[in-house]
Kinemage of the C-alpha trace (Angstrom):
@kinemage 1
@onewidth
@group {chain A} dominant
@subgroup {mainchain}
@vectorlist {calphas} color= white
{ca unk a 1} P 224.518 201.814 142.171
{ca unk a 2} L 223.433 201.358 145.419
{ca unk a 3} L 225.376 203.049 148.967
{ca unk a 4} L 227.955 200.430 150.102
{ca unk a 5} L 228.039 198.337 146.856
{ca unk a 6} L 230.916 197.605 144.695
{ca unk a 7} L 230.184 197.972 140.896
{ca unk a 8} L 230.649 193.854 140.873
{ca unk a 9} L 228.082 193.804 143.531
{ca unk a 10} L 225.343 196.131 142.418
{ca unk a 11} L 225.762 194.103 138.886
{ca unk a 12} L 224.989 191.199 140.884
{ca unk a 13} L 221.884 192.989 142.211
{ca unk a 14} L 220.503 194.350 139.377
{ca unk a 15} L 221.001 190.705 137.668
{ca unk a 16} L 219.025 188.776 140.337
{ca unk a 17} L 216.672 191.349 140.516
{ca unk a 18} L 216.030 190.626 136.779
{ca unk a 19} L 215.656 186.883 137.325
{ca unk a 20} L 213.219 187.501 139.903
{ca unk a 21} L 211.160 189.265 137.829
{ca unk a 22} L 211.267 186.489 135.324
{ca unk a 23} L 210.459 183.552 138.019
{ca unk a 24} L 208.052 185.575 139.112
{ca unk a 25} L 205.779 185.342 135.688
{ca unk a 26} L 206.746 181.642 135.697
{ca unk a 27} L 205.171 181.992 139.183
{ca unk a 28} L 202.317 183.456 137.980
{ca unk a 29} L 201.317 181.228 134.754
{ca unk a 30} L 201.625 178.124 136.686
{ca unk a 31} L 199.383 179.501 139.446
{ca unk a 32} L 197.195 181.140 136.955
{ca unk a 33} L 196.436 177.164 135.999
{ca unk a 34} L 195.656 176.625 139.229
{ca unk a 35} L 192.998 179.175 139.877
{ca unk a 36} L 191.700 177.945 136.597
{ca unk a 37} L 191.473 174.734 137.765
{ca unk a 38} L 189.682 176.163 140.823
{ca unk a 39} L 186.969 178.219 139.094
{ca unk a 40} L 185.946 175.240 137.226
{ca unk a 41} L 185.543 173.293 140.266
{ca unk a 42} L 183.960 175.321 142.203
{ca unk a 43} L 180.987 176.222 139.932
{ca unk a 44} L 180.617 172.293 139.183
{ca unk a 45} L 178.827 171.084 142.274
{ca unk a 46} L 178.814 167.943 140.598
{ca unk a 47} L 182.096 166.874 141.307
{ca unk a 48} L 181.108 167.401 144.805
{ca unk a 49} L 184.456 168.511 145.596
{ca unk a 50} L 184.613 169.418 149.678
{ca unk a 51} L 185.003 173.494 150.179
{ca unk a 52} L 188.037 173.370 152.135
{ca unk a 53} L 189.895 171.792 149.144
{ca unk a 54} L 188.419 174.758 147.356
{ca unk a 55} L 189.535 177.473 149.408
{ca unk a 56} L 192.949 176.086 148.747
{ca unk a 57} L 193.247 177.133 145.439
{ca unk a 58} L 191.971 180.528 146.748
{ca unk a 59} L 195.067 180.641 149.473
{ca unk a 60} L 197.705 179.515 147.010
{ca unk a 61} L 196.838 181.962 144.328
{ca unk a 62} L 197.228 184.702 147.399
{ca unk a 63} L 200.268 183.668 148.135
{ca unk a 64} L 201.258 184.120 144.485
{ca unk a 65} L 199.909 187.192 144.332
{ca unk a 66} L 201.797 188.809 147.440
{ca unk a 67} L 205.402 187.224 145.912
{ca unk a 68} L 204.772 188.220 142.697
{ca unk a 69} L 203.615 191.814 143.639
{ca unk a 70} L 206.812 192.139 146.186
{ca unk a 71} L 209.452 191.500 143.001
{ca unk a 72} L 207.747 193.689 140.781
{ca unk a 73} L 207.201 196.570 143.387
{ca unk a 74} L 210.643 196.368 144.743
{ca unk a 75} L 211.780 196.181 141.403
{ca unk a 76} L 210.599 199.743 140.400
{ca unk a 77} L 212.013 201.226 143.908
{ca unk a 78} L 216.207 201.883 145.559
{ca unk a 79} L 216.421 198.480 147.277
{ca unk a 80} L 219.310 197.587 149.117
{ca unk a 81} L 221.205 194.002 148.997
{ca unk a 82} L 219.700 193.183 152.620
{ca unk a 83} L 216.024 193.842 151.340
{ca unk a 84} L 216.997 191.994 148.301
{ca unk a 85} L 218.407 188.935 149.757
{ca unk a 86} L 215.093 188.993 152.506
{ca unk a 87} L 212.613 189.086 149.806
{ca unk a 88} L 215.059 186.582 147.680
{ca unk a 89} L 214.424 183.871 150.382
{ca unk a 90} L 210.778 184.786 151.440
{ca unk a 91} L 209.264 184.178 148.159
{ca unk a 92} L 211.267 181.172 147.750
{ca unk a 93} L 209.949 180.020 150.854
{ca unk a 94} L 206.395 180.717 150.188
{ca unk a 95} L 207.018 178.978 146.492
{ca unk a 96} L 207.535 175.360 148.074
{ca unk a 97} L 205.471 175.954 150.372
{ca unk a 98} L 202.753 177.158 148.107
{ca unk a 99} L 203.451 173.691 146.066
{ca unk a 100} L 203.680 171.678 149.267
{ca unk a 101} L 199.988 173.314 149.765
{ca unk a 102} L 198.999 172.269 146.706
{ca unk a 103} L 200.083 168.735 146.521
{ca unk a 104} L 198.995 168.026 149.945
{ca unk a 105} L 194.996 169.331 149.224
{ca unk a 106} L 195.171 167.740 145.743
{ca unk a 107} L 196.064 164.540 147.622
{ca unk a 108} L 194.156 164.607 150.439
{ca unk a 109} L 190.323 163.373 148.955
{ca unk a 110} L 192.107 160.122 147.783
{ca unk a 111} L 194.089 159.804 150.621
{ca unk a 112} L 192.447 156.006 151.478
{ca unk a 113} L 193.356 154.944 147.822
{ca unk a 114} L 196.104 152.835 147.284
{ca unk a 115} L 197.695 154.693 143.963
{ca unk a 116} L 197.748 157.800 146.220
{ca unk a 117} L 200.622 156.980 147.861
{ca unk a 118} L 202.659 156.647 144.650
{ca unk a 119} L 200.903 159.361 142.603
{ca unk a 120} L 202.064 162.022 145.071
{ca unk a 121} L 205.749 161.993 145.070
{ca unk a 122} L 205.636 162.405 140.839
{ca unk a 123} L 202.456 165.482 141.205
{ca unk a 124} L 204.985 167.022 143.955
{ca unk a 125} L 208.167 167.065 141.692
{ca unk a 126} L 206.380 168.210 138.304
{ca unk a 127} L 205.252 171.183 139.925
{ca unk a 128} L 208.218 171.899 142.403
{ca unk a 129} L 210.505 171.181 139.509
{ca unk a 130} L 209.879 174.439 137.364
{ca unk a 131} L 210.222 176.635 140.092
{ca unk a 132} L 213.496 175.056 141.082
{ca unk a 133} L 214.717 175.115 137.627
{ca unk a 134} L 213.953 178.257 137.266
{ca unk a 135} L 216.331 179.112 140.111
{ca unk a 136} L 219.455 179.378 138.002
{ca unk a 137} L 218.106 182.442 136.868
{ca unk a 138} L 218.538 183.973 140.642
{ca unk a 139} L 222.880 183.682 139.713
{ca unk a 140} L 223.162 182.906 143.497
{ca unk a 141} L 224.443 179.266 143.943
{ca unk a 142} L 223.247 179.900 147.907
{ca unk a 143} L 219.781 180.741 146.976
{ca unk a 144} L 219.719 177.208 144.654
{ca unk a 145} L 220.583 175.317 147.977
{ca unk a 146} L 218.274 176.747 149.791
{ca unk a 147} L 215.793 175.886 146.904
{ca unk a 148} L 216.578 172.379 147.254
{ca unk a 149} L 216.386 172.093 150.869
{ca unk a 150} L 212.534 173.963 150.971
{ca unk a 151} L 211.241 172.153 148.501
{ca unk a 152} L 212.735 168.181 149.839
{ca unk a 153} L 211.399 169.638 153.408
{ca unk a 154} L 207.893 170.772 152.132
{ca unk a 155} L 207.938 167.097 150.550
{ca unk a 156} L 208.489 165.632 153.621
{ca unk a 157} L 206.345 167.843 156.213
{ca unk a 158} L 203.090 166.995 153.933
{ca unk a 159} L 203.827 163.318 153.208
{ca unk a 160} L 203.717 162.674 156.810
{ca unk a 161} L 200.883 164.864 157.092
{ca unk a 162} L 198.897 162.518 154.576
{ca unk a 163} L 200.289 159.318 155.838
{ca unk a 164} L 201.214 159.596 159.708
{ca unk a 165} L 202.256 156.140 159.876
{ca unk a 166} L 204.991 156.474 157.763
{ca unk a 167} L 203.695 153.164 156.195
{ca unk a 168} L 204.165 154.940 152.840
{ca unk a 169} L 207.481 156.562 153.044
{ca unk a 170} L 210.946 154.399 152.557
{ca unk a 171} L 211.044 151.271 154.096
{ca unk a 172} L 207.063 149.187 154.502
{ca unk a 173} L 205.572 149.353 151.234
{ca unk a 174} L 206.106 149.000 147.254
{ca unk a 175} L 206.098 152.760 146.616
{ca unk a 176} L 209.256 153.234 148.470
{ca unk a 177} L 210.842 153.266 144.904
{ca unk a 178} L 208.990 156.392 143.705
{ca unk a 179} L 209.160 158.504 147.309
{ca unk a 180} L 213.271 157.341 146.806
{ca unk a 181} L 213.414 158.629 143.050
{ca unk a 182} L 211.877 161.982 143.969
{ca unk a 183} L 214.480 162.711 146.519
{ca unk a 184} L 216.912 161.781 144.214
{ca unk a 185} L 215.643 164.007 141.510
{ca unk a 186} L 215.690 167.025 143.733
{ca unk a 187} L 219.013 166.183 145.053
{ca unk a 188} L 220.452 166.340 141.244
{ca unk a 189} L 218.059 169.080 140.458
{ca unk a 190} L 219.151 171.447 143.061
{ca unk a 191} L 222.945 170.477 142.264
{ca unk a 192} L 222.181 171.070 138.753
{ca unk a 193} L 220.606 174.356 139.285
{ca unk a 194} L 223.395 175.458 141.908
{ca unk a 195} L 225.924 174.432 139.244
{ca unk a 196} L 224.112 176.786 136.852
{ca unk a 197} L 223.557 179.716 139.389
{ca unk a 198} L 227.514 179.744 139.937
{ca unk a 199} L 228.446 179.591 136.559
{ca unk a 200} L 225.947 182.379 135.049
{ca unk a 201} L 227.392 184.071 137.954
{ca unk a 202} L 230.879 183.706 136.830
{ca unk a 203} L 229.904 184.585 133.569
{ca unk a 204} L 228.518 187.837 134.303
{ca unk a 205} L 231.351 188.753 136.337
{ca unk a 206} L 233.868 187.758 133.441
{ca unk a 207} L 231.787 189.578 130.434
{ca unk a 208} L 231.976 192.773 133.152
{ca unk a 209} L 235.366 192.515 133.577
{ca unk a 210} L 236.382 191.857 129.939
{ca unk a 211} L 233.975 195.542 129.328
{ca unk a 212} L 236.193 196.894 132.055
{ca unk a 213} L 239.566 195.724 130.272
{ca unk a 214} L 238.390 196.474 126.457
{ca unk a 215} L 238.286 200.173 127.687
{ca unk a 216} L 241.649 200.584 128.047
{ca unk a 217} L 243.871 197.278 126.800
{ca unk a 218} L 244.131 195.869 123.237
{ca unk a 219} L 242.172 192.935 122.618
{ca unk a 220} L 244.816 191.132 122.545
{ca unk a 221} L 245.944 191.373 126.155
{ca unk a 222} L 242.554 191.330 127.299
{ca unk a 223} L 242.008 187.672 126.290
{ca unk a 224} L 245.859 186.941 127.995
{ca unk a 225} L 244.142 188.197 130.943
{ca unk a 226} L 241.087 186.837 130.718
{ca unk a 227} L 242.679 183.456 129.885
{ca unk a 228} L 245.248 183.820 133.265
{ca unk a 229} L 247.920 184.295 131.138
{ca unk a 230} L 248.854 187.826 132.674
{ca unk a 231} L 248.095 189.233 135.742
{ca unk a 232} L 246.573 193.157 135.871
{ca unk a 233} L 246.915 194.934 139.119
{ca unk a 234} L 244.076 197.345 139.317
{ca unk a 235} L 245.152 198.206 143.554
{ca unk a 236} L 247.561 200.880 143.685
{ca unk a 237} L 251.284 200.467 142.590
{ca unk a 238} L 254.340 202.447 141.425
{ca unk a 239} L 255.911 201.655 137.915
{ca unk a 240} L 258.382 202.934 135.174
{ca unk a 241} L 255.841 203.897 132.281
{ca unk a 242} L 255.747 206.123 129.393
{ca unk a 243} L 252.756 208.739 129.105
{ca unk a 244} L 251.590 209.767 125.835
{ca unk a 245} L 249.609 212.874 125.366
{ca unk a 246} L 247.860 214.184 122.545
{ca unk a 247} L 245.580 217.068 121.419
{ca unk a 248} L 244.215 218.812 118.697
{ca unk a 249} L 244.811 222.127 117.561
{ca unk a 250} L 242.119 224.673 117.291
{ca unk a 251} L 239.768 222.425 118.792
{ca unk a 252} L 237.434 225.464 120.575
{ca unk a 253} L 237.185 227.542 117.733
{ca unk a 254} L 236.545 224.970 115.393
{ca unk a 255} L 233.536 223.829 118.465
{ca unk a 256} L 232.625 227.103 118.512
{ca unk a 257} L 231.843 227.253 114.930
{ca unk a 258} L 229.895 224.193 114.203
{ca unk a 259} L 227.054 222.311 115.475
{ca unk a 260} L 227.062 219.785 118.614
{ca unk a 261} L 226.240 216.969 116.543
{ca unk a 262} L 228.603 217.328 114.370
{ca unk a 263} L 231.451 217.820 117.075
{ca unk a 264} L 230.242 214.761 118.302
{ca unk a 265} L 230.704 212.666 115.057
{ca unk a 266} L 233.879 214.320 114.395
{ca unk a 267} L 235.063 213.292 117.327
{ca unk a 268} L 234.166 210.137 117.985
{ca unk a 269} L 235.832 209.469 114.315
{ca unk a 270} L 238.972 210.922 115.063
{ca unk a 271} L 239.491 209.260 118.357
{ca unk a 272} L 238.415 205.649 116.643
{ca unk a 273} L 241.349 206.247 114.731
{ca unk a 274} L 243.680 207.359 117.459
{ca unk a 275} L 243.082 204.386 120.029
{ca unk a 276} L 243.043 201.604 117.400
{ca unk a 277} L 246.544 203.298 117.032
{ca unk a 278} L 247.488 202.810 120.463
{ca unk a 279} L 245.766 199.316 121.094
{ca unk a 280} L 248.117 198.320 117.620
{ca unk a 281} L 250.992 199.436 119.836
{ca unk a 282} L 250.437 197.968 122.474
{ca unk a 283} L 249.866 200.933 124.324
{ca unk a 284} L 246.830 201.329 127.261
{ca unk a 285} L 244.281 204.044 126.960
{ca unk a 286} L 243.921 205.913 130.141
{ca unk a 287} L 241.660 208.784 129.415
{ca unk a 288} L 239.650 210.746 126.688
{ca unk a 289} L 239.007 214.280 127.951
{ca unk a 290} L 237.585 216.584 125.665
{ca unk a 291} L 239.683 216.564 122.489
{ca unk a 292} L 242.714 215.122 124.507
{ca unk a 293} L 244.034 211.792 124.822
{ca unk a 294} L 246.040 210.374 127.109
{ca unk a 295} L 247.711 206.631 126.372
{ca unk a 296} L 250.232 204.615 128.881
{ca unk a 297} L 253.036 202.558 127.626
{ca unk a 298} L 253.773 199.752 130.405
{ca unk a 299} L 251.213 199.422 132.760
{ca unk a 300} L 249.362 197.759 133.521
{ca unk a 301} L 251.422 195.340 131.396
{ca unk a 302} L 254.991 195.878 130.555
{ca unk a 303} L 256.153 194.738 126.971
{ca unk a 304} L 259.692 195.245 127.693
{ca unk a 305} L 260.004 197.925 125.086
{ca unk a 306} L 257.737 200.801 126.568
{ca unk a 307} L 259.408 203.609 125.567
{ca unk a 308} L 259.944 202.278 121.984
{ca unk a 309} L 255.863 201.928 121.565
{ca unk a 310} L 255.271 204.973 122.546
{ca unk a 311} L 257.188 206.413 119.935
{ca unk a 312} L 255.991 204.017 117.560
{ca unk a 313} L 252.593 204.991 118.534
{ca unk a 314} L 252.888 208.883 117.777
{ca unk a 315} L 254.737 208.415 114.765
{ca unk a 316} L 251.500 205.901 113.821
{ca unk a 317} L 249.500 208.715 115.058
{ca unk a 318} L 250.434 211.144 112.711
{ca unk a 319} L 250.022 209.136 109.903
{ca unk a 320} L 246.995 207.660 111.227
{ca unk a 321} L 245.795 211.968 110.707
{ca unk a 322} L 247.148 211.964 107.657
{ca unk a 323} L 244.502 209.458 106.460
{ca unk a 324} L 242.012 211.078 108.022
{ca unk a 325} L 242.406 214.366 106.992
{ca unk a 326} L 242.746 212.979 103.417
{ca unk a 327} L 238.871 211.629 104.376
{ca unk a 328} L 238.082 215.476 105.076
{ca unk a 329} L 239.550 216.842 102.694
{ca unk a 330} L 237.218 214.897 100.351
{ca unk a 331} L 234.446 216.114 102.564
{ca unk a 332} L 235.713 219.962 101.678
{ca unk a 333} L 236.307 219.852 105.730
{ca unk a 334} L 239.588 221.876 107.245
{ca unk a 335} L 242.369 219.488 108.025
{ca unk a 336} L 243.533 218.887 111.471
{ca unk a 337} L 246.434 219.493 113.483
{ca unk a 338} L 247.622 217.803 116.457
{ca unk a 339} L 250.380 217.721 119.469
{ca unk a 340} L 252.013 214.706 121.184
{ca unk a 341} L 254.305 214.454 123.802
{ca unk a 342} L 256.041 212.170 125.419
{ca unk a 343} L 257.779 211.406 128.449
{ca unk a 344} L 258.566 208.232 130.620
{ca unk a 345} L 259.590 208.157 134.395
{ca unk a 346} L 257.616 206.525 137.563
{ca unk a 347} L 254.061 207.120 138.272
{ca unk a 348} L 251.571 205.762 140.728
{ca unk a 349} L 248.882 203.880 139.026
{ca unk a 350} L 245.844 202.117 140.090
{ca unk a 351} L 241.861 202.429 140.272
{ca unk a 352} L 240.968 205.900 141.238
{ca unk a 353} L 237.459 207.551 141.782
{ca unk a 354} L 234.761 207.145 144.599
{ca unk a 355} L 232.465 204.496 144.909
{ca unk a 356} L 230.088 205.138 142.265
{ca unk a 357} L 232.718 205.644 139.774
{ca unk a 358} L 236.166 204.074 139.629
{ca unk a 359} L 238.897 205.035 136.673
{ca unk a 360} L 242.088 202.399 136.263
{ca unk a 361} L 244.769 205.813 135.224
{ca unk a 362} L 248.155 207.339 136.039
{ca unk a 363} L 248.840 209.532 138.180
{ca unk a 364} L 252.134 211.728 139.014
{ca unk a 365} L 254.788 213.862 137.653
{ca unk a 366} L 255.606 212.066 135.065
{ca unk a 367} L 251.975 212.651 133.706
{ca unk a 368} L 251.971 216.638 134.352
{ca unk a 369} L 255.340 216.393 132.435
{ca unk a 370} L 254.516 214.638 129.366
{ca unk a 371} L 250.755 217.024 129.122
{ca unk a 372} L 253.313 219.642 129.278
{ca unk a 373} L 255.544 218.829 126.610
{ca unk a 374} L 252.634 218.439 124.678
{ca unk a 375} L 251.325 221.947 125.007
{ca unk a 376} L 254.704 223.198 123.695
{ca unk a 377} L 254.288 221.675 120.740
{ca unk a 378} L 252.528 224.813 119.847
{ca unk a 379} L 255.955 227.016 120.654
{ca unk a 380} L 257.882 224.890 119.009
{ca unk a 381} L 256.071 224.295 116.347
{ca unk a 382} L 256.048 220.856 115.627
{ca unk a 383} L 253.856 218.132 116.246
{ca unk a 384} L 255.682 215.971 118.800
{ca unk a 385} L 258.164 216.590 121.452
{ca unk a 386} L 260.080 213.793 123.543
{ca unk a 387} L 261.566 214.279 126.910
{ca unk a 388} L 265.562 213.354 127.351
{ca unk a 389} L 264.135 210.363 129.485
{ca unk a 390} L 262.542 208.870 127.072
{ca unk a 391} L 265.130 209.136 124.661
{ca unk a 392} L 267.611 207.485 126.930
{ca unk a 393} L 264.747 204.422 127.087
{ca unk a 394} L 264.413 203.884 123.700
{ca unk a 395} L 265.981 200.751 122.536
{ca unk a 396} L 265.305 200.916 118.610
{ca unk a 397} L 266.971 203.318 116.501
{ca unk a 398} L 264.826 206.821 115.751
{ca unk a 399} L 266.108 209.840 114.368
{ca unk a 400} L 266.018 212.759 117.193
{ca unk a 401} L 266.611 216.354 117.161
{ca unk a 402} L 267.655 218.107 120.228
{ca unk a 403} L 265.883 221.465 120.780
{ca unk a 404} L 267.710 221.866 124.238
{ca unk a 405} L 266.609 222.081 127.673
{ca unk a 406} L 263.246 223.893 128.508
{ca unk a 407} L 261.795 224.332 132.308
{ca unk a 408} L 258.003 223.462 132.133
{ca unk a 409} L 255.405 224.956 134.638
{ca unk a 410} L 255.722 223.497 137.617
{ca unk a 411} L 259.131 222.068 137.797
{ca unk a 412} L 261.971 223.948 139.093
{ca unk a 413} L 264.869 221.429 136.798
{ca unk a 414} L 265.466 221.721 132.972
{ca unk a 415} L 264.188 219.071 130.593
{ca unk a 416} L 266.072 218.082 127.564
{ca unk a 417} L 263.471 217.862 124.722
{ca unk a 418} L 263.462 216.708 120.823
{ca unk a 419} L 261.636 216.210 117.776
{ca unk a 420} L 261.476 213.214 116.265
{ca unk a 421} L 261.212 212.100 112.462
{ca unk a 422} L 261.428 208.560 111.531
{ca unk a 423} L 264.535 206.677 110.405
């Protein structure tokens, strides 16, 4: 990402800068036809074709050159958005003006003809029109104005530049029709392509943000969101949540005695299991961190029944592992063991991170609270402890254990804790 971008932003960049790079071989093959055309007439002498109109084709296919070079140079280098959005609207400049160049030098031996008049405005939009198309792929609805406004202005400048007495242009002649349809056409072409440019635009901004939501919200509620339905607030905010945490037991010796790859796949497996657990409870992931997960209940949407989820969700849990350790056991693999516990209370929650890398998560002591009950699982030995709070939350009925109060690191009060089996 680039300094002073947001994510959205350098997206943005890196998306245009893409689409340059495309226009700029459709830039090249329709120039490359045009220095084709120019090698063939300038080693026929027959055609008698003047040498300035020759040296044209020589100028254009310069101009080409130096646009095309610029996006594929840039491309390869740190460029900023001002550089960008300079060399964005220099090489569209020196496109329409490259065609206006073209058209006007094409026209200008049969200027004195009749049919000349009425050829040109059709020659200027079939080869202004593929460049301008090809706009849409720049995802800037600014840049397809701009388009539209070179290339009717380049029309304009070398009509009158043909025809100085106007007696061609709207109002004196019978080829006003086709200098009135051209206009037209780039009118609707350039609102066509604008149209286009806004709404790949939106599109990549929506597929980014659905990637951002899928991380940590169920499918589900990402499509609510998507849709309008619900509204997430990713800015700072305080609300009444439930943390889950979870670990596994053993996890560094069992690192320590097998290869990366396979801690890797195992895992990856294990935690596919675990947060299709807590998406199916409507639960949020906030964080994976080393064999640890951590899962909010009620932000950033509230179902009403947090607390009750989050129970739901480490009962689940635990016979989610049962499952897989069946799969393991098959394997001849060691069976795992894991801790969850639970708490609820306030928390400040919101994107959090620098610049180049922003986390939605939880933060406060709530959170140290529940990671804490979770690491005495291990004294207590069982796999899941709940905090008083939460029990005084739940709404559903779930059999609890009292295993009396406990004062965790870091907090001077007593906390009521219990196990929990189901119903």
């Amino acid at each position: 990402m680039k300094s002073g971008l947001s994510a959205a932003d350098d997206l943005l960049l890196q998306e245009g800068l893409r689409g340059e790079r495309i226009i700029s071989l459709i830039r090249a093959a329709i120039w490359s036809l045009v220095l084709i055309e120019g090698l063939v007439v300038s080693f026929m002498p027959v055609l008698n074709v003047p040498r300035s109109q020759i040296h044209y084709y020589w100028m254009i296919w310069g101009f080409s050159i130096f646009g095309a070079l610029d996006v594929f140079l840039l491309g390869h280098r740190q460029i900023n958005r001002l550089s960008f959005q300079l060399l964005r609207y220099g090489v569209i400049t020196l496109d329409f003006a490259s065609i206006g160049l073209l058209v006007y030098y094409s026209m200008l031996p049969y200027i004195d003809k009749d049919y000349a008049a009425g050829s040109t405005p059709l020659f200027f939009l079939a080869a202004a029109s593929v460049l301008l198309a090809a706009g849409a792929l720049r995802y800037s609805w600014r840049a397809a104005v701009y388009s539209g406004v070179c290339a009717i202005t380049s029309y304009i400048v070398i009509f009158y530049q043909l025809w100085p007495d106007r007696r061609y242009f709207f109002f004196n002649n019978d080829y006003n029709w086709a200098n009135a349809a051209l206009l037209w056409a780039l009118i609707v072409l350039t609102g066509l392509v604008t149209y286009l440019s806004a709404a790949f635009r939106s599109l990549i901004l929506k597929t980014r943000r659905q990637d951002e939501l899928q991380r940590f919200l169920p499918d589900m509620v990402v499509k609510q969101v998507l849709r309008g339905e619900r509204h997430v607030q990713m800015a700072g905010e305080r609300k009444r949540v439930t943390i889950l945490f979870s670990d596994i037991r053993g996890f560094s010796s069992m690192a320590e005695n097998s290869r990366p790859e396979e801690v890797i796949e195992f895992l990856n497996s294990y935690f596919s299991d675990m947060v299709e657990v807590v998406f199916g409870c409507r639960g949020s992931l906030d964080k994976i961190v080393g064999d640890g997960l951590m899962a909010v209940f009620g932000a950033p949407i509230s179902t009403g029944a947090d607390a009750d989820d989050a129970v739901r969700c480490a009962l689940n849990m635990l016979e989610r592992l049962e499952e897989f350790n069946r799969r393991r056991q098959a394997q001849s693999l060691p069976p795992v063991r894991i801790g969850i516990g639970v708490h609820s209370g306030e928390v400040v929650i919101g994107n959090v991170g620098a610049e180049r890398r922003m986390d939605f998560t939880a933060i406060g002591d709530t959170v140290n609270l529940a990671s804490r009950l979770e690491a005495l699982t291990k004294e207590y030995n069982t796999p899941l402890l709940v905090s008083g709070e939460t029990k005084r939350s739940l709404r559903g009925d779930f059999s609890l254990v009292s295993l009396g109060d406990v004062t965790v690191r870091g907090r001077s009060a007593p906390t009521e804790i219990f196990s929990l089996q189901a119903a």
